[in-house]
BAPARO-285916 format. One record per atom (N, C-alpha, C, O): residue number from 0; residue in one letter; atom name; y, x, z. Coordinates in Angstrom, 1 decimal, always signed. Layout:
// BAPARO-285916
<sekol=NUM&tordren=A&tido=CA&Y=Y&X=X&Z=Z>
...
***
This chain:
// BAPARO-285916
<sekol=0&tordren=X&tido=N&Y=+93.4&X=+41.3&Z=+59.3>
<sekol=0&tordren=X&tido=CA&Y=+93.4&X=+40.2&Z=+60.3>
<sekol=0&tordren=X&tido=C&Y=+94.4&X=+40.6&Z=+61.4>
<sekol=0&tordren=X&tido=O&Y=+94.4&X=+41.7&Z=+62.0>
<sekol=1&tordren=X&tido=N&Y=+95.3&X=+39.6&Z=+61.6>
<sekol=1&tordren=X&tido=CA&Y=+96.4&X=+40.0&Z=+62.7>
<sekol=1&tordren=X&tido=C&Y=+95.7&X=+39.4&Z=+64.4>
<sekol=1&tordren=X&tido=O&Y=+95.1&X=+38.3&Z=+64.5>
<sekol=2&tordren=X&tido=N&Y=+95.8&X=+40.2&Z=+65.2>
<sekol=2&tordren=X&tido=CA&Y=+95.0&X=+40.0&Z=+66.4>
<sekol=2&tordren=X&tido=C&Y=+96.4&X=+39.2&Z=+67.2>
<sekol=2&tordren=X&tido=O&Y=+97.5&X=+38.8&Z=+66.7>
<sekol=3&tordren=X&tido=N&Y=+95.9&X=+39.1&Z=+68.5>
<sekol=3&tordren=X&tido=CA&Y=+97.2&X=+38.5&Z=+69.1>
<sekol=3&tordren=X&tido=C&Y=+97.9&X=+39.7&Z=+70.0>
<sekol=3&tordren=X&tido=O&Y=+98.9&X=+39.6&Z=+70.8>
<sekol=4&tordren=X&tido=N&Y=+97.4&X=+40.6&Z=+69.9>
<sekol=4&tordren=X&tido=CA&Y=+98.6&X=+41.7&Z=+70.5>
<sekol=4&tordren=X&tido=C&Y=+99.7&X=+42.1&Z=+69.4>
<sekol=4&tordren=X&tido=O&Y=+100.8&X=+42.7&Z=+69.5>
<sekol=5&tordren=X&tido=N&Y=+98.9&X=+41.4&Z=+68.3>
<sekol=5&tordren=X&tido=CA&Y=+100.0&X=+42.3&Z=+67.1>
<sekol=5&tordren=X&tido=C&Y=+100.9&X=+41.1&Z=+67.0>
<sekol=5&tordren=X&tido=O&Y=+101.9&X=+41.5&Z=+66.4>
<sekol=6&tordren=X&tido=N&Y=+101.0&X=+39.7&Z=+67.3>
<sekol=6&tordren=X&tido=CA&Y=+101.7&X=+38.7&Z=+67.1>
<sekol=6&tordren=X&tido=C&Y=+102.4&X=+39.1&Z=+68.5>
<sekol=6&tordren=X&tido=O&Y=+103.6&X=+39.1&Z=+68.3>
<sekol=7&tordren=X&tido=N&Y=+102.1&X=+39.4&Z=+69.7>
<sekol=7&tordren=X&tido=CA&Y=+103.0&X=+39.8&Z=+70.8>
<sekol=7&tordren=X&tido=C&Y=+104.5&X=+40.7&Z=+70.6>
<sekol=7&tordren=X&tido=O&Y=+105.7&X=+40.5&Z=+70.7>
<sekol=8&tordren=X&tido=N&Y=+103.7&X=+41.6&Z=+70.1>
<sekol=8&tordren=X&tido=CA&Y=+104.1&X=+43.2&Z=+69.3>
<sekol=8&tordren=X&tido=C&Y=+105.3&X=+42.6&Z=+68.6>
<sekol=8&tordren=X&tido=O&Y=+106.4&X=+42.7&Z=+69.1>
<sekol=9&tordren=X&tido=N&Y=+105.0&X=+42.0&Z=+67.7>
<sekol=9&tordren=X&tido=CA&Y=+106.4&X=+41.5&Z=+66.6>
<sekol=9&tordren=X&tido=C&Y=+107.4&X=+40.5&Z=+67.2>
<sekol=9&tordren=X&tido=O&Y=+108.6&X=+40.5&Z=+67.0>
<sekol=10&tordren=X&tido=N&Y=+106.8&X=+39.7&Z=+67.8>
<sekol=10&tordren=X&tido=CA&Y=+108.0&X=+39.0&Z=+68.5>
<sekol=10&tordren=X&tido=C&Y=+108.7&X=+39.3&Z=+69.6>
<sekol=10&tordren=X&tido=O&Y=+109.3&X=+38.5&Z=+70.3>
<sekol=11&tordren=X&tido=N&Y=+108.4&X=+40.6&Z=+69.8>
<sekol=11&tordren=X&tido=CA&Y=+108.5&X=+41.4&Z=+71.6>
<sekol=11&tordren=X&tido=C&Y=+109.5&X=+42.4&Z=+70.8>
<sekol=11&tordren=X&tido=O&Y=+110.5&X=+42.7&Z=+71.4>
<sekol=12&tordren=X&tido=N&Y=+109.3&X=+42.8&Z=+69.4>
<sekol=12&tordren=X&tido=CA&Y=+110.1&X=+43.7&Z=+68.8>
<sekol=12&tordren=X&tido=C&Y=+109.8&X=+45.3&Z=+69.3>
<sekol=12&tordren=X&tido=O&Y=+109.4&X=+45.5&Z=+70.5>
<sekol=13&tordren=X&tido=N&Y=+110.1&X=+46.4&Z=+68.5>
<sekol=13&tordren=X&tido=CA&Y=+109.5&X=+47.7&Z=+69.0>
<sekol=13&tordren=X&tido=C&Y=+110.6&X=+47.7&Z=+69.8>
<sekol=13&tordren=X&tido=O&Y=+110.2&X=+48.4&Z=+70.7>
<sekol=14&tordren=X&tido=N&Y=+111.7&X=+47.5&Z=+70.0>
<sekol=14&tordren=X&tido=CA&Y=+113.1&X=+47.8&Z=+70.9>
<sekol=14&tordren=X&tido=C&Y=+112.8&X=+47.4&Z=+72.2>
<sekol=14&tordren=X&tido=O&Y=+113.5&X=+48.0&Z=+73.1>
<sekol=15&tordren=X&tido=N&Y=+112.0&X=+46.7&Z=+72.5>
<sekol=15&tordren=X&tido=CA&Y=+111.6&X=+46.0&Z=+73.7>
<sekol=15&tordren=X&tido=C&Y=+111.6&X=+47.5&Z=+74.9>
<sekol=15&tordren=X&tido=O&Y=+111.3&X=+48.7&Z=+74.9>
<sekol=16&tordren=X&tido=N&Y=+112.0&X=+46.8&Z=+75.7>
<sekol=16&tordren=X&tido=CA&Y=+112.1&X=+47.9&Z=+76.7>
<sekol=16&tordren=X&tido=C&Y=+110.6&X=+48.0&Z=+77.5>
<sekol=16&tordren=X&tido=O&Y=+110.0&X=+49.0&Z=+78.0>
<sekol=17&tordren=X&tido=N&Y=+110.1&X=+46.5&Z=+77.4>
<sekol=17&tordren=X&tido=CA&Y=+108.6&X=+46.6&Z=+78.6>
<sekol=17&tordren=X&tido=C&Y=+107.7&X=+47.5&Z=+77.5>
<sekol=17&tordren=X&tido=O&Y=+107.0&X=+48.5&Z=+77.9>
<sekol=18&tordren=X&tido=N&Y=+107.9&X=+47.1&Z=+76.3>
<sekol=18&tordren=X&tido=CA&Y=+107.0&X=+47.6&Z=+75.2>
<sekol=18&tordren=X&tido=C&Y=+107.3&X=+49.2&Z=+75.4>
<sekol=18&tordren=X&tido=O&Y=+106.3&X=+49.8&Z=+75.6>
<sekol=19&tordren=X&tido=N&Y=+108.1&X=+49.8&Z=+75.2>
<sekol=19&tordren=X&tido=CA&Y=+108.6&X=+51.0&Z=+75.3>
<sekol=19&tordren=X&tido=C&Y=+108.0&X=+52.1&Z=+76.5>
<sekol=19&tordren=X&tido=O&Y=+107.4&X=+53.2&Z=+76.3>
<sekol=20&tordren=X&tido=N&Y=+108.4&X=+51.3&Z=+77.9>
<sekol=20&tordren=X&tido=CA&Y=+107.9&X=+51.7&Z=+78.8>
<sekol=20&tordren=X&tido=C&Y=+106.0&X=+51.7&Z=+79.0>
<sekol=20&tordren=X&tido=O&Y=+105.4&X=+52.7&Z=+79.2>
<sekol=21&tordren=X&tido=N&Y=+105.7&X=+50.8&Z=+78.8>
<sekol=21&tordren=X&tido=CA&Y=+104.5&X=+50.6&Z=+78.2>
<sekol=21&tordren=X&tido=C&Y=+103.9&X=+52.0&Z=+77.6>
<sekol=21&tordren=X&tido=O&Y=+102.9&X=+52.5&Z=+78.1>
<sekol=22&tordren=X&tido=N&Y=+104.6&X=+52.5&Z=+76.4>
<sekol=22&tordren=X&tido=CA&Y=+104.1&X=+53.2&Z=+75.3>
<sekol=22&tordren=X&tido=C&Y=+104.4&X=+54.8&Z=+76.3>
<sekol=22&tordren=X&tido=O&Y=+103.4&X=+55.5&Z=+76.3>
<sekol=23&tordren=X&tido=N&Y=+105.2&X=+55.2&Z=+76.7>
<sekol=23&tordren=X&tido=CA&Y=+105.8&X=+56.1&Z=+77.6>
<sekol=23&tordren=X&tido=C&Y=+105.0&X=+56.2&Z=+78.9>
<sekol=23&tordren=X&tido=O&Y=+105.0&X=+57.4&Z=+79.2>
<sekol=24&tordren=X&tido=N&Y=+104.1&X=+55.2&Z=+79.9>
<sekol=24&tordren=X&tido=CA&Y=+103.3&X=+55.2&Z=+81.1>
<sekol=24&tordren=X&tido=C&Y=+102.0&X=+56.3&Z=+80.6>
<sekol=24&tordren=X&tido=O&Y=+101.4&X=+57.2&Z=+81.1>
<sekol=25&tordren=X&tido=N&Y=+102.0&X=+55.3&Z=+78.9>
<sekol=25&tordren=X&tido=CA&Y=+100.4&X=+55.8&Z=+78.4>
<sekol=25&tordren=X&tido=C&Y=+100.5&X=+56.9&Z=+77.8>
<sekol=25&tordren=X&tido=O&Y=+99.4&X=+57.5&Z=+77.7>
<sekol=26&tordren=X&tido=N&Y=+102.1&X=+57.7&Z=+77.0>
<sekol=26&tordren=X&tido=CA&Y=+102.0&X=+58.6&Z=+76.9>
<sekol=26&tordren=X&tido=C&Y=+101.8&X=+60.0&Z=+77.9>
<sekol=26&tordren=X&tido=O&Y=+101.6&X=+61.2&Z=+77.6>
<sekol=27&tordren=X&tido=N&Y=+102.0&X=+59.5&Z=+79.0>
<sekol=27&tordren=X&tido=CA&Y=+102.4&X=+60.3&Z=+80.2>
<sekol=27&tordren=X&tido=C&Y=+101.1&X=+60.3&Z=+80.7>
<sekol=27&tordren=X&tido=O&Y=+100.9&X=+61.3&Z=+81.3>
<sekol=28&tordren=X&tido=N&Y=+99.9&X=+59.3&Z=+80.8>
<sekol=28&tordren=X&tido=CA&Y=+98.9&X=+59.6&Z=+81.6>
<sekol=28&tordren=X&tido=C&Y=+98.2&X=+60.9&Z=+80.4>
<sekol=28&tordren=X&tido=O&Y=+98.0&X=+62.1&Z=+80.8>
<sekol=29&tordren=X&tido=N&Y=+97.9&X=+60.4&Z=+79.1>
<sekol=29&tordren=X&tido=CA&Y=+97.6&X=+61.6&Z=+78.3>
<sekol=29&tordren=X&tido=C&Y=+97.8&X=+62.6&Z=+78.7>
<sekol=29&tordren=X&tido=O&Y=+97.0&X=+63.5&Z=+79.1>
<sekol=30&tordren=X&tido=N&Y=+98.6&X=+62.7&Z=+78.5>
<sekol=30&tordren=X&tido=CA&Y=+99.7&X=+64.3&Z=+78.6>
<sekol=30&tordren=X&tido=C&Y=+99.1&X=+65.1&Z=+80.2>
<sekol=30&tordren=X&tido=O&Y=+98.7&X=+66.2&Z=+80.5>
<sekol=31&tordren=X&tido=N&Y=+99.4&X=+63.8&Z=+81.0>
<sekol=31&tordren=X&tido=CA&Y=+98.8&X=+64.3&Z=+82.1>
<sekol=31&tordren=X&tido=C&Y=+97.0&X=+64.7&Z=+82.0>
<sekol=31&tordren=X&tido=O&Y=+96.5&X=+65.7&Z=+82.6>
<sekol=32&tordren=X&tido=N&Y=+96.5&X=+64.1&Z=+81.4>
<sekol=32&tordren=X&tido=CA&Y=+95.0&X=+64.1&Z=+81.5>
<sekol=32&tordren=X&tido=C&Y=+94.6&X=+65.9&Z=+80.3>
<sekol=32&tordren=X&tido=O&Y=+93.6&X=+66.7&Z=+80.4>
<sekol=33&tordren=X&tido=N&Y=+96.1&X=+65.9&Z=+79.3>
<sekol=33&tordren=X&tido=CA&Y=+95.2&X=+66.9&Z=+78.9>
<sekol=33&tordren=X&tido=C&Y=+95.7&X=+68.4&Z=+79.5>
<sekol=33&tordren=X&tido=O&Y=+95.2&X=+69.5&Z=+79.4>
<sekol=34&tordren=X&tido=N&Y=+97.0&X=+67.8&Z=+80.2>
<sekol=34&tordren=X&tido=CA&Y=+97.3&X=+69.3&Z=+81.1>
<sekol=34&tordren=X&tido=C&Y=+96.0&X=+69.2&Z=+82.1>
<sekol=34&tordren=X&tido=O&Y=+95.5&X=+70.3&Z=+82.4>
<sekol=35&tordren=X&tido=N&Y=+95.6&X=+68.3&Z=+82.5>
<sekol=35&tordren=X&tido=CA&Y=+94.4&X=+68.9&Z=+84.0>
<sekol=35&tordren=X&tido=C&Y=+93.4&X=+69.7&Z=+82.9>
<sekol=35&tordren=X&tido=O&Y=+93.2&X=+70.9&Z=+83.1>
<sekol=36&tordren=X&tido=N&Y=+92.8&X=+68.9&Z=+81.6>
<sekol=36&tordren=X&tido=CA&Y=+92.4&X=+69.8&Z=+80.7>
<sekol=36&tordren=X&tido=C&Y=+92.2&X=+71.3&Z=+80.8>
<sekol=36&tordren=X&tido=O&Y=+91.2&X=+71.8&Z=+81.1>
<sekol=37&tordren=X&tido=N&Y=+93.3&X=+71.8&Z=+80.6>
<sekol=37&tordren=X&tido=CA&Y=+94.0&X=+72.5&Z=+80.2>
<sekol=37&tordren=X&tido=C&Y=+93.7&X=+73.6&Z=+81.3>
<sekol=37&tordren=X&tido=O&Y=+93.2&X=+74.7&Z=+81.2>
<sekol=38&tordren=X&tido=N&Y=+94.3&X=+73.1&Z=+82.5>
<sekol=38&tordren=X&tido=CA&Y=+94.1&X=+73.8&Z=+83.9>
<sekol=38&tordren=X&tido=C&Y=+93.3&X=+74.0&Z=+83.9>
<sekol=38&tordren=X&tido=O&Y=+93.3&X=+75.2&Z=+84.0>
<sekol=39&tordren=X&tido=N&Y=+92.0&X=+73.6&Z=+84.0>
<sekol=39&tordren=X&tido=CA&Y=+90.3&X=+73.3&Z=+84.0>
<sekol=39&tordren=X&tido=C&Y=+89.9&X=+74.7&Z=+83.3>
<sekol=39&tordren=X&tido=O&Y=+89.4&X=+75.7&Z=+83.9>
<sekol=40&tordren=X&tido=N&Y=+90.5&X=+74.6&Z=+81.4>
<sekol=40&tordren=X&tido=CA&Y=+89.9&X=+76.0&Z=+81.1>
<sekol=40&tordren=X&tido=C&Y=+90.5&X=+77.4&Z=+81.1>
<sekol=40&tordren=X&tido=O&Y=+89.9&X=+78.4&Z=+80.8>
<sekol=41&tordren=X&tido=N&Y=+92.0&X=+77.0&Z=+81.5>
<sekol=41&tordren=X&tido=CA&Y=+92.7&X=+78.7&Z=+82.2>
<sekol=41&tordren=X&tido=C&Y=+91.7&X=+79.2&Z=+83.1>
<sekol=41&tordren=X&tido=O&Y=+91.0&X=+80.2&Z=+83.1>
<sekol=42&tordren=X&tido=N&Y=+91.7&X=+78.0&Z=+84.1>
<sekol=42&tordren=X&tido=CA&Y=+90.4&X=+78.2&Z=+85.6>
<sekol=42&tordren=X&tido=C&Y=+89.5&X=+79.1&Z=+85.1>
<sekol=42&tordren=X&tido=O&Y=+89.6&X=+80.2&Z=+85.7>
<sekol=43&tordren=X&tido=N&Y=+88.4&X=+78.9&Z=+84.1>
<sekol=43&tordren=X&tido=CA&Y=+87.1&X=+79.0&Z=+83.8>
<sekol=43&tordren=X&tido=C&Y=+87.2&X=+80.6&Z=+83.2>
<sekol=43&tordren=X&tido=O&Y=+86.5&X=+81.6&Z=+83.4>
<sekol=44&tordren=X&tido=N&Y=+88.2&X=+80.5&Z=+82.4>
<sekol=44&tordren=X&tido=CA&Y=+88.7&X=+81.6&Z=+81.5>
<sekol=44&tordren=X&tido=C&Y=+89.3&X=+82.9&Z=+82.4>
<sekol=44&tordren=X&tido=O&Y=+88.8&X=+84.0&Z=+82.2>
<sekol=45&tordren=X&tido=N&Y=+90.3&X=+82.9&Z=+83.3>
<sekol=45&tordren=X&tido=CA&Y=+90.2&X=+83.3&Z=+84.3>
<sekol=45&tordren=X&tido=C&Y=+89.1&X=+84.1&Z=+85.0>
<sekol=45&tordren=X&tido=O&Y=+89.2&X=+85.2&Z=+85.4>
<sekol=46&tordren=X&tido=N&Y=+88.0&X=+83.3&Z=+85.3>
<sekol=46&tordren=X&tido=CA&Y=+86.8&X=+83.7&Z=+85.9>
<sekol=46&tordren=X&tido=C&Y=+86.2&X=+84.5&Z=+85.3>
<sekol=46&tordren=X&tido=O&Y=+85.9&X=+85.6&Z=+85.8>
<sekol=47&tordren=X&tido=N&Y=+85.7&X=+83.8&Z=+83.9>
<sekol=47&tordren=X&tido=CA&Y=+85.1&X=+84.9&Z=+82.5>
<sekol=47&tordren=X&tido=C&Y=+86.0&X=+86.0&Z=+82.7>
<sekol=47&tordren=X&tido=O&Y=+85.4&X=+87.0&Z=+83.0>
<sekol=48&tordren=X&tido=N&Y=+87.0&X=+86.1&Z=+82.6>
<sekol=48&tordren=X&tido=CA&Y=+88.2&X=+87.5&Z=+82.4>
<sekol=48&tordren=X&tido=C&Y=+87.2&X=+88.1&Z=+84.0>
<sekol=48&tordren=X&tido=O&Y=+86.2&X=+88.7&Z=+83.8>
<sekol=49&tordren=X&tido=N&Y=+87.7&X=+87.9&Z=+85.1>
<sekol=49&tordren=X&tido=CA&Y=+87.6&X=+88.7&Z=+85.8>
<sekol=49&tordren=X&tido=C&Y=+85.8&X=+88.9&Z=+86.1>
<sekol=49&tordren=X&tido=O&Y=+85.2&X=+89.8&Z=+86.7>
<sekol=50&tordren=X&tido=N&Y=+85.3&X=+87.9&Z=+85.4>
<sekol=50&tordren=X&tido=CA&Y=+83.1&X=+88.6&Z=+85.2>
<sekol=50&tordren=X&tido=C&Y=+83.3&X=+89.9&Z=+84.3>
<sekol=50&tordren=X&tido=O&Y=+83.1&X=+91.0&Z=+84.6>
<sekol=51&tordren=X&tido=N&Y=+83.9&X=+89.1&Z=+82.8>
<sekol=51&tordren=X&tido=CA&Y=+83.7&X=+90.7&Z=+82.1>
<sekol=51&tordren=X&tido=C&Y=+84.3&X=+92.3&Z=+82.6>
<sekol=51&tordren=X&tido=O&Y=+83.7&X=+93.3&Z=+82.4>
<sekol=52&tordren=X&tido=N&Y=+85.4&X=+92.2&Z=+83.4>
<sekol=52&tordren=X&tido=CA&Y=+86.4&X=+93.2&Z=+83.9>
<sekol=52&tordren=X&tido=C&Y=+85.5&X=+94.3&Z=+85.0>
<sekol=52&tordren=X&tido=O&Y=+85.5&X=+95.5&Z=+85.1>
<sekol=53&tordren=X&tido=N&Y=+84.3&X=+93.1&Z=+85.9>
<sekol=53&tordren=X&tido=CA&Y=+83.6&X=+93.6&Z=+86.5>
<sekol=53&tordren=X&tido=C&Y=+82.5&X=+94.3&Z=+85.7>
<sekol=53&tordren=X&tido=O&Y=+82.1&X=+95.5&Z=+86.0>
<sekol=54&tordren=X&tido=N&Y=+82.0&X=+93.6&Z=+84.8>
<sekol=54&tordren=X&tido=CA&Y=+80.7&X=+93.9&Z=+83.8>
<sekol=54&tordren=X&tido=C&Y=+81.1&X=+95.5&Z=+83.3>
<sekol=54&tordren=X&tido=O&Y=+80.4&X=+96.5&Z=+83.4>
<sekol=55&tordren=X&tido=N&Y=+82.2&X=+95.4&Z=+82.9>
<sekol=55&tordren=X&tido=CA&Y=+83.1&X=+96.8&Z=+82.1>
<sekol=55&tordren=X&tido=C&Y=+82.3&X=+98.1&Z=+83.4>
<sekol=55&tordren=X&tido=O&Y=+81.4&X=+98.9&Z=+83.3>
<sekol=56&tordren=X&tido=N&Y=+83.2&X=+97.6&Z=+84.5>
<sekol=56&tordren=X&tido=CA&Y=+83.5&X=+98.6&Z=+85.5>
<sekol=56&tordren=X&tido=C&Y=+82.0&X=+98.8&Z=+85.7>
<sekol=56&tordren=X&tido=O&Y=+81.7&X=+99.9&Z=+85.3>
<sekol=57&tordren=X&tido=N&Y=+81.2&X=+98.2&Z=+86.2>
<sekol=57&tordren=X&tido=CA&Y=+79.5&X=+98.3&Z=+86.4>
<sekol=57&tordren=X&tido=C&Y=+79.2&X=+99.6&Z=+85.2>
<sekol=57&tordren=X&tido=O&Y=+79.1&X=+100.8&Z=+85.6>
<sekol=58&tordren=X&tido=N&Y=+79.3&X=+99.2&Z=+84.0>
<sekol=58&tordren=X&tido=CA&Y=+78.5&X=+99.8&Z=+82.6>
<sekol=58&tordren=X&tido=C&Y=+79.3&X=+101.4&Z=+82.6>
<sekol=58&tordren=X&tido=O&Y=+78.8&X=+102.5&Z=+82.5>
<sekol=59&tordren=X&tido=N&Y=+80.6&X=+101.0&Z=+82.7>
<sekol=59&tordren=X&tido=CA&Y=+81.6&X=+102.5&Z=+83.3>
<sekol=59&tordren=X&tido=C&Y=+80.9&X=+103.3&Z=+84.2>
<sekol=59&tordren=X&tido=O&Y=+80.8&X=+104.5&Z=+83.8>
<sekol=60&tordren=X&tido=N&Y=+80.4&X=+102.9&Z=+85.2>
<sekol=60&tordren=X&tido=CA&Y=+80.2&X=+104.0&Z=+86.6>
<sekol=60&tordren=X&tido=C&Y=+78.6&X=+104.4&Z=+85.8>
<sekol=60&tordren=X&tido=O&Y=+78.1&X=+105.5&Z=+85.8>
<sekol=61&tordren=X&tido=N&Y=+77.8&X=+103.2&Z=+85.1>
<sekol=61&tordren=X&tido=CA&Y=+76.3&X=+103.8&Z=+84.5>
<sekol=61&tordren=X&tido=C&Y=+76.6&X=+104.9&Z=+84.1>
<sekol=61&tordren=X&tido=O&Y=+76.4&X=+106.1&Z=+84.5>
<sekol=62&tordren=X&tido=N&Y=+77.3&X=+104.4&Z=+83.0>
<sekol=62&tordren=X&tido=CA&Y=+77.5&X=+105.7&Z=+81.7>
<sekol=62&tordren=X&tido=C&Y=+78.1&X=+106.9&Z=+82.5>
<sekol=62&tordren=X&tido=O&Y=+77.7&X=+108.1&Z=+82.2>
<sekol=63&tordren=X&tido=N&Y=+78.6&X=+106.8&Z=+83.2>
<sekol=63&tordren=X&tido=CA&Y=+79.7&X=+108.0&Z=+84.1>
<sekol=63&tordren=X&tido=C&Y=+78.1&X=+108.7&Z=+85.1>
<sekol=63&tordren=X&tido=O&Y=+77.9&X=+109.9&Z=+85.3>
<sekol=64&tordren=X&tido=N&Y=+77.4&X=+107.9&Z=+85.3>
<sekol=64&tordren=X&tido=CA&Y=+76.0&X=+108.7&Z=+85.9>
<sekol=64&tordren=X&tido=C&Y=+75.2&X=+109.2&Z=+85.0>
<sekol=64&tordren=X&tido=O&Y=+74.8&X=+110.3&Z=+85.2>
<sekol=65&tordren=X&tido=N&Y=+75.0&X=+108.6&Z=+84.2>
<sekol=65&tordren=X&tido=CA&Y=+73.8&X=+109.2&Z=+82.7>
<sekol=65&tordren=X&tido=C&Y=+74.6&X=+110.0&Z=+82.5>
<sekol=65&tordren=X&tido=O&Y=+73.9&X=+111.0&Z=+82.2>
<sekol=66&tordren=X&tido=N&Y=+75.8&X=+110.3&Z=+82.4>
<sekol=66&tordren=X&tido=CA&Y=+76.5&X=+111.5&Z=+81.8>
<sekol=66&tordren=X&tido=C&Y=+76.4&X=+112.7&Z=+82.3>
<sekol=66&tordren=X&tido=O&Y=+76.1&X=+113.8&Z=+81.7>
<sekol=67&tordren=X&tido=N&Y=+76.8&X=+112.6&Z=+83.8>
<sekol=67&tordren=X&tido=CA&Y=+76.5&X=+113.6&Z=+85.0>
<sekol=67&tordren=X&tido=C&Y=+75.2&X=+114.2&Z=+85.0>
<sekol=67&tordren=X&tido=O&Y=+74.9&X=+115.4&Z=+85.0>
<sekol=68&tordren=X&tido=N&Y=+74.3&X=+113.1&Z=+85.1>
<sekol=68&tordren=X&tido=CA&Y=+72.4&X=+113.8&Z=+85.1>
<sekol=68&tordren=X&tido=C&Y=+72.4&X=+114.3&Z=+84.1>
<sekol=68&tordren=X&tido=O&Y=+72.1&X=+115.5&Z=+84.2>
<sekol=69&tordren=X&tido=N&Y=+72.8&X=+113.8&Z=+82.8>
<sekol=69&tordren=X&tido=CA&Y=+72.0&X=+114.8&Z=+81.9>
<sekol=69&tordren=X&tido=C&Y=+72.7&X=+116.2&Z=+81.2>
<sekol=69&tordren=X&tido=O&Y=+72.4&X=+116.6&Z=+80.1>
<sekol=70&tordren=X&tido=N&Y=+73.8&X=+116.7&Z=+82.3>
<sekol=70&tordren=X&tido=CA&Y=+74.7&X=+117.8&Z=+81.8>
<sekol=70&tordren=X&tido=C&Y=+73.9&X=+118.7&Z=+82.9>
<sekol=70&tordren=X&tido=O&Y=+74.5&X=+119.8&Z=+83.0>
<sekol=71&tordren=X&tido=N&Y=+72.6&X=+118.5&Z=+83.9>
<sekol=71&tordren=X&tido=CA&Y=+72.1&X=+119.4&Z=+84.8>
<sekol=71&tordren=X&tido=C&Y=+71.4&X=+119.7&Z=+84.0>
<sekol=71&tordren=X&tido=O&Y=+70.5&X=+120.5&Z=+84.2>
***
């Protein structure tokens, strides 16, 4: 079934410049929408990196004390 965007579409021709720009606005909000994406889980990932970095260092100084007590 042909809709009437698709009768627009054909007689507007893909060369059409409104059509084009059109296709380029919507490519560009995408693009934009999945870079904030994107930023969102650097962000998060970031955070995880610098939880575990601390978690390390915590379990480090443990084991560095159990080690110390039990060589007396």
């Amino acid at each position: 079934m042909v809709s009437e965007e698709d009768i627009k579409r054909v007689v507007r021709g893909p060369a059409d410049l409104e059509e084009r720009i059109d296709q380029l606005v919507k490519q560009k909000e995408f693009l934009q929408f999945k870079c904030r994406q994107a930023g969102a889980a650097i962000l998060n990932l970031e955070k995880q990196n610098e939880d575990l970095k601390n978690e390390i260092d915590r379990l480090s100084e443990e084991n560095s004390n159990i080690v110390t007590i039990t060589k007396q």
